[in-house]
C-alpha positions, 0 to 999 in steps of 0.5 A: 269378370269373363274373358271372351276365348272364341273367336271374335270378329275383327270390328268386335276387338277393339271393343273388348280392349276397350272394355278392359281398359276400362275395368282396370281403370275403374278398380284402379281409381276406386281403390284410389279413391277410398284410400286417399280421396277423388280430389287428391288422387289425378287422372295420371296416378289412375293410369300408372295403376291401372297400367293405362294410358291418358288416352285410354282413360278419356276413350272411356271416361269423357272426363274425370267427374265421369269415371267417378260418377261410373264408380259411384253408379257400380257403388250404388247398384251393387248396394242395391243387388246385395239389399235386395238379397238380404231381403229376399227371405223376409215373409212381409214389409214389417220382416223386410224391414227389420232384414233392412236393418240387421242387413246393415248392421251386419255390414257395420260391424264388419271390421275395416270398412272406412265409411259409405264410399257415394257420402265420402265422395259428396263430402268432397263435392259440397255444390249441389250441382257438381254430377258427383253430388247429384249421383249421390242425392238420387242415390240416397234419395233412392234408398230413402224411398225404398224404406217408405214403401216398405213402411206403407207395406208394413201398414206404418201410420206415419211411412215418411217419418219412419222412413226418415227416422231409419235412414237418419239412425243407419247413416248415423251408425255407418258414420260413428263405427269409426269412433264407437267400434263396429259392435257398439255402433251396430248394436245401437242401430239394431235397438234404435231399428228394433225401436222405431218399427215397433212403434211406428207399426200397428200393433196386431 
């Protein structure tokens, strides 16, 4: 975060202000949220927390659904900026690949993570139609894609079904670190990865 420290035009202050507000809202109900859930926290205990009032919070954020869907589209981009660079090194489609899976088991076993925050969110948000769910489904549906491209890359026969079978495997290891342990559960998801590229790509 950076704060301006030249001279502003008067019309650019209130945007500023603005600005601010709205980042000390957002950290404030992201924090929130994880710990405690969207539905139970209101929009009065975000604006005690961020030290804002209702009338800031809603100059920003139109609605509640809006502040989450904002908090969810950061989630989301910031996921996608730190895959791109665990990525970055690999030397081919089959590396990016693998880099994809040890990347997220390396975020597995980090100790104190409680979950992905965009499934939490639609746990709580089951309609299909609420924005919460549908910032989440393009998200991962996204992610999905992501995987299949680099499966077509990497010359896969089958890129859909090794696209799904990694997506399911990586979800799957996110949500059982909670009762198997960080290491175990990114260990089975660094064999089942390992597993399923082998087999899926040609062999040279």
């Amino acid at each position: 975060m950076t704060g301006a420290t030249a001279a502003k035009p008067a019309s650019a202050k209130p945007a500023s202000a603005k600005s601010r507000a709205a980042e000390r809202i957002q950290d404030a109900a992201r924090a929130l949220f994880e710990r405690q859930g969207i539905r139970a926290t209101g929009v009065e205990e975000v604006c005690r927390v961020a030290g804002a009032t209702k009338m800031s919070l809603y100059r920003s954020y139109p609605s509640k659904d809006a502040l989450v869907a904002a908090i969810l589209a950061e989630d989301a981009a910031g996921h996608d900026a730190w895959l791109e660079e665990s990525l970055a090194q690999a030397k081919d489609a089959e590396g990016r690949l693998r880099a994809l899976v040890e990347a997220t088991a390396m975020q597995v076993e980090t100790p104190g993570v409680c979950g992905c925050p965009l499934l939490l969110a639609q746990a709580e948000f089951r309609d299909p139609e609420h924005p919460t769910y549908q910032v989440v489904a393009d998200f991962k549906r996204g992610a999905h894609a992501r995987i299949r491209a680099l499966a077509e890359q990497a010359g896969a026969q089958d890129p859909v079904a090794l696209a799904d079978h990694l997506t399911i495997v990586i979800e799957g290891a996110i949500a059982a670190r909670g009762y198997l342990g960080e290491p175990r559960a990114a260990a089975a998801l660094r064999e089942s990865g390992a597993a399923l590229i082998s087999v899926a790509l040609p062999r040279s």
